[in-house]
N, C-alpha and C positions, 0 to 999 in steps of 0.2 A: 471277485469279478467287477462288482461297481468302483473299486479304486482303480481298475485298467480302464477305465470308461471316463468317467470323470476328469480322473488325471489326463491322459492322454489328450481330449477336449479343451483342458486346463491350459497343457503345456502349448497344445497349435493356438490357442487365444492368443497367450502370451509371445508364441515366436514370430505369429503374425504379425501381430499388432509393433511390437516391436525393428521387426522389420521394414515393417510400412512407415513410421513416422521416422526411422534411423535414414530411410532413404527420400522420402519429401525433405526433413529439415538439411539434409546434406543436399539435397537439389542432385540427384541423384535421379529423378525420377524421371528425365529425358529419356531416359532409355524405357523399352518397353519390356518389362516383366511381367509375367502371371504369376497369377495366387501362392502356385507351389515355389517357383522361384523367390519370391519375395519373403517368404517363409525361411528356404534355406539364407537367405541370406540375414533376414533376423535371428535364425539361428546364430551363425558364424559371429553378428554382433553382438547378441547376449551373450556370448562365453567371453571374447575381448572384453567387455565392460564388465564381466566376472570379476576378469584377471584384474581390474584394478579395482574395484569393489570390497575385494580379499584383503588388498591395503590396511582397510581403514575397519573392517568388519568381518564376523566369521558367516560363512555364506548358508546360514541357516534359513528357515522358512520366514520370518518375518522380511528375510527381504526380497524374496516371491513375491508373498503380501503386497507389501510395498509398492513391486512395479505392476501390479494388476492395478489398486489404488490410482498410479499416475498414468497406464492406460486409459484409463475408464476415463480422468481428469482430461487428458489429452481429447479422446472421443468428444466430451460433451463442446470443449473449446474449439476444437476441427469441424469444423460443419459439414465437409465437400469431404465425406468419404460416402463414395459409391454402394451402398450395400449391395446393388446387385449382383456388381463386381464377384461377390464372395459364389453366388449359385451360378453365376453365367456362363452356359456354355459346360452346365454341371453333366456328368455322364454318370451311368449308372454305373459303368464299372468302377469307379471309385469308391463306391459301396463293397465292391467283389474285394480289392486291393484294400480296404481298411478292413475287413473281417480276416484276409489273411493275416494282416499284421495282428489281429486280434489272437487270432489262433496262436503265432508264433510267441506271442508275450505270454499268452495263458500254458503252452506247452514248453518252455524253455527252462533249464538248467541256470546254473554259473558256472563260469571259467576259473580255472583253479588260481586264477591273478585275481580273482576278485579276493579269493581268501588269501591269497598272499599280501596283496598290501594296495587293490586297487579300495576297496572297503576302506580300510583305514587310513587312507589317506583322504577318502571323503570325509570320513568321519572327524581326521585333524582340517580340515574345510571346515567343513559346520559348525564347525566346536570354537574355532579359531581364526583368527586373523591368518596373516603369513608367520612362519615359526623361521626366527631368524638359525640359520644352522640347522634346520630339519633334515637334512640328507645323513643327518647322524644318527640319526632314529632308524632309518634305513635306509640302503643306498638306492636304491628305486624309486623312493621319494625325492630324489636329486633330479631327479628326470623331470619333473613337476610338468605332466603334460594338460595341455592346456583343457581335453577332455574331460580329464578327472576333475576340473573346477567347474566345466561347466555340469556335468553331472552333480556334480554337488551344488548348483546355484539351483537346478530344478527337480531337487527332491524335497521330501516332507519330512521331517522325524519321524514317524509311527509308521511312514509306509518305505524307507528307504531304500530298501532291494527291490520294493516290486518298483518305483519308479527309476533305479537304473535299465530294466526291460523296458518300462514305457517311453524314454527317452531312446534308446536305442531302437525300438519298434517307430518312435514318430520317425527317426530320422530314416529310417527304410521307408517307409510309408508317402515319405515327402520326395524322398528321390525316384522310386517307382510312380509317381504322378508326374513327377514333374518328365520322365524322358514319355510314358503313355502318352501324354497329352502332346509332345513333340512327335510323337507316332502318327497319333491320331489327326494332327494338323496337317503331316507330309503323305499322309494315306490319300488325302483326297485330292492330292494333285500331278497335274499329268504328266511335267516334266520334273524329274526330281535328281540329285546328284548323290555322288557316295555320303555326304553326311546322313540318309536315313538309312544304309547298309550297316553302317558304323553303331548308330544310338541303337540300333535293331537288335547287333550283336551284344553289345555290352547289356543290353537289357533282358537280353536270354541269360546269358551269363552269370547275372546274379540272382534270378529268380532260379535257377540250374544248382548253384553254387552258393548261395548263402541262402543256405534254408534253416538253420538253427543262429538262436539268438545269444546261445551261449555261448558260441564264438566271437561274437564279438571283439568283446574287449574292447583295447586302444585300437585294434587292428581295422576294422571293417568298416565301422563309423567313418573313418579320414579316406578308406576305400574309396566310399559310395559318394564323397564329398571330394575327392580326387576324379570320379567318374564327371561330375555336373562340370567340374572344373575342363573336363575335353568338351561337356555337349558348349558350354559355356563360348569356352574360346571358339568352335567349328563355328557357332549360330551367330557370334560376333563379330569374329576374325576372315571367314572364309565363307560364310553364304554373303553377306551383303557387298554391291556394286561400291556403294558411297563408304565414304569414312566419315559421315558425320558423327560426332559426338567420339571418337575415339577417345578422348581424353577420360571420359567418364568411363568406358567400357575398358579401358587397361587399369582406372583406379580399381573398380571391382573386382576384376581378374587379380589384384595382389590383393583384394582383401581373403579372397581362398586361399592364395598362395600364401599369406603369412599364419592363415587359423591351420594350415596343414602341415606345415614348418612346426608351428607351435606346439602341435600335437604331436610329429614326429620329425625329427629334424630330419630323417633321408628323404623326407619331401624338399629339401632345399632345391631341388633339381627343376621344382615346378618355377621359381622364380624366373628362369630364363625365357620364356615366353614373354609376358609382360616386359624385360627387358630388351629381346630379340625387337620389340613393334614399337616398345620406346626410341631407338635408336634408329628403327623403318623410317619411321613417320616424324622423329626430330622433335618428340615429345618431350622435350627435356624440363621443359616450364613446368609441367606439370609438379616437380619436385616441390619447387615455390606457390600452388597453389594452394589456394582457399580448400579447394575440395579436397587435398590429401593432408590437410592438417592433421586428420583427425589417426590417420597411420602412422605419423610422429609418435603421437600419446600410445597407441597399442602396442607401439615395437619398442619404445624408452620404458613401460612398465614392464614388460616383458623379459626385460636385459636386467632391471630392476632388482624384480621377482627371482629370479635366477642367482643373483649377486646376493640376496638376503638368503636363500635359501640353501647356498651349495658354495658361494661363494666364486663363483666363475659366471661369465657371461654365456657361456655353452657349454652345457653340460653333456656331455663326460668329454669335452676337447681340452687338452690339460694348458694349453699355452695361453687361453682365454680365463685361466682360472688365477687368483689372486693368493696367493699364499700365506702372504703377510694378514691379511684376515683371520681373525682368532677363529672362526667358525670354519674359515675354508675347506672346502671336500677335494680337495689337489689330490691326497692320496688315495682317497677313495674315487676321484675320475680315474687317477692311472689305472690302476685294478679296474674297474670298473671296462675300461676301454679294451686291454688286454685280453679280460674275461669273458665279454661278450662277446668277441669273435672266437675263443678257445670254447664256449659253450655252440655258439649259432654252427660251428663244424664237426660238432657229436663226440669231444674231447672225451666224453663220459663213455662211448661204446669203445675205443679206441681198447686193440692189447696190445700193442708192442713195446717198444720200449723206448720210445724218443720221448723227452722230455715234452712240455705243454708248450713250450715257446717252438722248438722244434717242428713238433706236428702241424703247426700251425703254418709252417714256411715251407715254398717253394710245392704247393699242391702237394706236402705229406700225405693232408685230410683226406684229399678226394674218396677213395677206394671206401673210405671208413663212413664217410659222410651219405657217399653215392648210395650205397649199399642199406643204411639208416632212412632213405629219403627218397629212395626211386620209386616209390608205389605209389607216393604221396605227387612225386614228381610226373610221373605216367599217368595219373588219374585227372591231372590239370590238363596236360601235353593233349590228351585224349578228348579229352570236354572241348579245350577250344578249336581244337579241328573239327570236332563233331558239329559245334555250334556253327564255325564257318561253314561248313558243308551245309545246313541248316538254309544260312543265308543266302549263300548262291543261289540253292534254290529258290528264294524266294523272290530274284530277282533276275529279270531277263535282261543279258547284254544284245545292245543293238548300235551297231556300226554309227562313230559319232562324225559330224560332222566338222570339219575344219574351227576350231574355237582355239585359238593361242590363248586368249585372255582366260578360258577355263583352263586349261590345261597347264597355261604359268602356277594357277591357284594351286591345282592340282600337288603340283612337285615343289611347291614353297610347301604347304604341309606337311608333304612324304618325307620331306628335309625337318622340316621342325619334329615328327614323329620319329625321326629316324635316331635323330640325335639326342631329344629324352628318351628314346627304348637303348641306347648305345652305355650311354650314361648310368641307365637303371639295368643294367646286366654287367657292368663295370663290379657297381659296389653291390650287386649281388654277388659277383667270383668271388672280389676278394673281400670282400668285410661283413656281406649280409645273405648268406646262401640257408635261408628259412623261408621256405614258401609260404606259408602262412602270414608275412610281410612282405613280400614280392608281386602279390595277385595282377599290380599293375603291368609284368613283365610280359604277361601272358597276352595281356589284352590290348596293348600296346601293338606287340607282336602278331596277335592279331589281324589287327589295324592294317599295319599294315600288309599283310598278306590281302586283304580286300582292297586295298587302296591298288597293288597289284591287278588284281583281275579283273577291277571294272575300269582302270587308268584310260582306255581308248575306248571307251562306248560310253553309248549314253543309256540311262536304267530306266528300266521298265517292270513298275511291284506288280505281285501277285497275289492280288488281295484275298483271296479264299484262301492261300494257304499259310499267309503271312498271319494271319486270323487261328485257322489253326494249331499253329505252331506255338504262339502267342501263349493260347487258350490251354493247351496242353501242359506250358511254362507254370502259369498259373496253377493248374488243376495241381501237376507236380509237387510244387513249392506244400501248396496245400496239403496232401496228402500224406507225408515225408513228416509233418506237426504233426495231422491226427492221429496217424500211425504210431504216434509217442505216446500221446493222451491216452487212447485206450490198454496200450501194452505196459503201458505205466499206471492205470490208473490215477490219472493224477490229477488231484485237487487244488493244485495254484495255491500254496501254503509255499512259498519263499523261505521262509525261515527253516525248513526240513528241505532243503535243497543243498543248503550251505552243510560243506563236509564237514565228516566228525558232528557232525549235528548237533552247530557251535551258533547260539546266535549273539547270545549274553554277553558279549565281546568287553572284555575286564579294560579300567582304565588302568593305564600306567603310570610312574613319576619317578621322576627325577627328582629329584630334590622336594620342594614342593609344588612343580607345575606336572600338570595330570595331562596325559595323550595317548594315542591310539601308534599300536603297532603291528599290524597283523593279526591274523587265527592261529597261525600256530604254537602255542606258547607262546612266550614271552622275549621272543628276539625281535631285535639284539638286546633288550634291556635285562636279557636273564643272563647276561655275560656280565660277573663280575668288573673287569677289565673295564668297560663302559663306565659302571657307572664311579668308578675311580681315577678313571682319566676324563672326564667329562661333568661339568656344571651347569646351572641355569641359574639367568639373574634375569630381571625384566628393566627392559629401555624402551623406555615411552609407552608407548601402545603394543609391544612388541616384545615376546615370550623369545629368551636368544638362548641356545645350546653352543659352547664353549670348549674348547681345551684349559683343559686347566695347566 
């Protein structure tokens, strides 16, 4: 329990502090951010300075060290940091909200992806620089998402799985602050518009809906950072009269956009925003600024990263991939692309008898898919009508008066919301129908369904039962972990969590360079064929796997 304490403490030091001087020295700090914001957003930039970090060195704990060392340096040289800043305006219930998260880190499992190759891939992180050709080792690791580096840049050797939980518990912990505190700001005022209907819902929703941490994974984390990225825009874009400082407020809105891209590319969809107010407001200068230099460097390493790794600029898009590279994964994207939608459509439950490319065309799947995934599917569909129903109630419609300039604002969002929910139920039919990467369809859909009911009135909250509704969320969330803890007995021993109650996890080799490949035995290195069509030589700094 004191490494869930410690660390945790360890890691908001470091994503604060990080944060705070990424956005004074970028002159960034015209805009107005709180604690928790400023936080996610030193999140977002410790993973990008990961990803180039990984370059030149393997993302072990000495260079944690390291950046607490040039924090602490920075502190004593910065004089004009506000301490009080950090308590002010503190609430107690962020006390309530960090013991949840407490609970949820000390009661949580792993995801059967960690023992698949999200593990080992931290552990080629740690160990390693960039491994030129790694998508050879397995094809998953071609995906190289930008999470699993930051994961790997904020753990410890000796404590590694328990601070994949603590990093995934900070990053709930920072986003459940950061919309409360946006709760708790539009609570005490008298005239309010649909953005607190909106952060209201979404913030039942996950306290409802992600109550175990061992679902995470890639999935939830880019979620809840996909979630900040709507309260983000709404509190940017559509509550203020002026556009001052636009220019600064659309570089940060793509600094999300590209950490969620990075982590899963069917965020590509969030880019259009950012560009939709680019093109508003005739932003176009800002390409050539000073303050988006620094987007340059995190998107040319990223392309980079990608090209040493897989051999293609997007991976698994086969026309972005280069062939003529000894290393290149061209044949492994093809597969790779084919596969995932033959998998994400329940190819596996499927008995008839069309071939796998077959089944996959012209809504073969549906019948097989529907029938695999309507429970799962109904149990969402349910939640967020329940949740809106929730919200209504919690807010009285009252006859608005004549306002065009709200009501413009109004329907320029319904439009922006309409067409990423259009968008993100596109490539859910056809390429990604797995709820469990979808969540934003829901909430989106949502969205708008409230944006609907309150569009001609002005709102009026209900503060007692907005309160208890809340409070209920909360007690829920809570209860749902305990309920584990005792029924499990369980001791927060990480290492007897992992299946097959596997921790010792064996190095591998190729030739003579030693790596991490999984828990489950020894794939793909236990396939003969591998290791005979396949070599390792080292160029420069840089361990490279080959066709021979």
């Amino acid at each position: 329990m004191i490494d869930i304490f410690t660390h945790f403490f360890l890691f908001s030091f470091i994503i604060y502090f990080n944060g705070f001087f990424f956005i004074k020295i970028l002159k960034y700090d015209v805009i107005q951010l709180n604690k928790f914001e400023i936080s996610l957003f030193g999140l977002i930039f410790t993973g990008l300075s990961a990803q180039i970090i990984n370059f030149f060195s393997p993302l072990n704990e000495k260079i944690l060290i390291l950046n607490i060392a040039l924090i602490i340096i920075l502190i004593i040289l910065y004089r004009k940091i506000d301490y009080k800043f950090l308590i002010k305006k503190f609430d107690f219930l962020y006390i309530i909200l960090f013991l949840l998260i407490i609970i949820n880190i000390f009661g949580s499992g792993f995801s059967d992806d960690l023992n698949h190759y999200h593990y080992s891939y931290i552990g080629n992180s740690d160990n390693s620089n960039y491994i030129i050709g790694l998508g050879h080792l397995h094809e998953m690791y071609a995906y190289s998402s930008i999470w699993l580096i930051t994961q790997s840049y904020f753990n410890f050797d000796y404590s590694r799985l328990q601070d994949i939980h603590v990093l995934n518990g900070l990053v709930f912990f920072i986003f459940l602050s950061i919309f409360y505190s946006e709760i708790n700001k539009n609570f005490y005022k008298k005239k309010i518009d649909i953005y607190f209907p909106i952060i209201f819902f979404i913030t039942i929703f996950v306290l409802l809906k992600y109550t175990r941490l061992k679902e995470f994974g890639i999935d939830r984390p880019p979620f809840l950072i996909f979630y900040f990225f709507l309260l983000f825009y709404l509190k940017n874009f559509f509550l203020p009269k002026d556009k001052n400082k636009i220019d600064i407020k659309i570089i940060l809105l793509i600094y999300i956009c590209i950490f969620l891209f990075f982590t899963k590319i069917t965020f590509f969809v969030t880019g259009l925003i950012p560009l939709y107010y680019i093109i508003k407001y005739k932003k176009y200068g800002i390409f050539v600024s000073k303050s988006f230099l620094p987007l340059y460097l995190f998107i040319l390493s990223y392309l980079i990263k990608n090209i040493l790794i897989n051999g293609c600029l997007i991976f698994p898009i086969t026309f972005t991939c280069f062939d003529f590279l000894s290393w290149s994964t061209v044949e492994i994207a093809k597969n790779q692309y084919i596969v995932s939608e033959i998998l994400n459509k329940s190819w596996w439950l499927y008995k008839g008898t069309l071939t796998e490319l077959e089944y996959i065309k012209n809504f073969n799947w549906f019948i097989t898919w529907f029938n695999t995934t309507k429970i799962e599917l109904l149990e969402f569909l349910l939640t967020s009508i329940f949740i809106i129903f929730l919200t209504f109630i919690c807010f009285k419609k009252v006859l608005r008066q004549n306002n065009n300039s709200q009501k413009n604002k109004i329907i320029e969002i319904s439009g922006v919301f309409f067409i990423f929910f259009l968008l993100q139920l596109i490539l859910f039919i056809f390429k990604l129908p797995v709820i469990r990467m979808s969540h934003s369809l829901f909430v989106l859909f949502s969205i708008l369904i409230l944006i609907t009911i309150f569009f001609n009135f002005e709102i009026i909250h209900k503060k007692r039962i907005i309160i208890a509704i809340f409070s209920i969320s909360v007690f829920f969330n809570f209860s749902k972990n305990l309920i584990r803890i005792s029924e499990n007995d369980f001791a927060n021993d990480p290492f007897k969590l992992i299946k097959h109650k596997v921790y010792n996890q064996e190095k591998l080799k190729l030739d003579q360079f030693e790596y991490y490949s999984g828990w489950y035995g020894n794939y793909p290195t236990g396939n003969v064929t591998l290791k005979d069509s396949y070599s390792h030589k080292k160029i420069l700094i840089f361990n490279m796997i080959y066709k021979n």
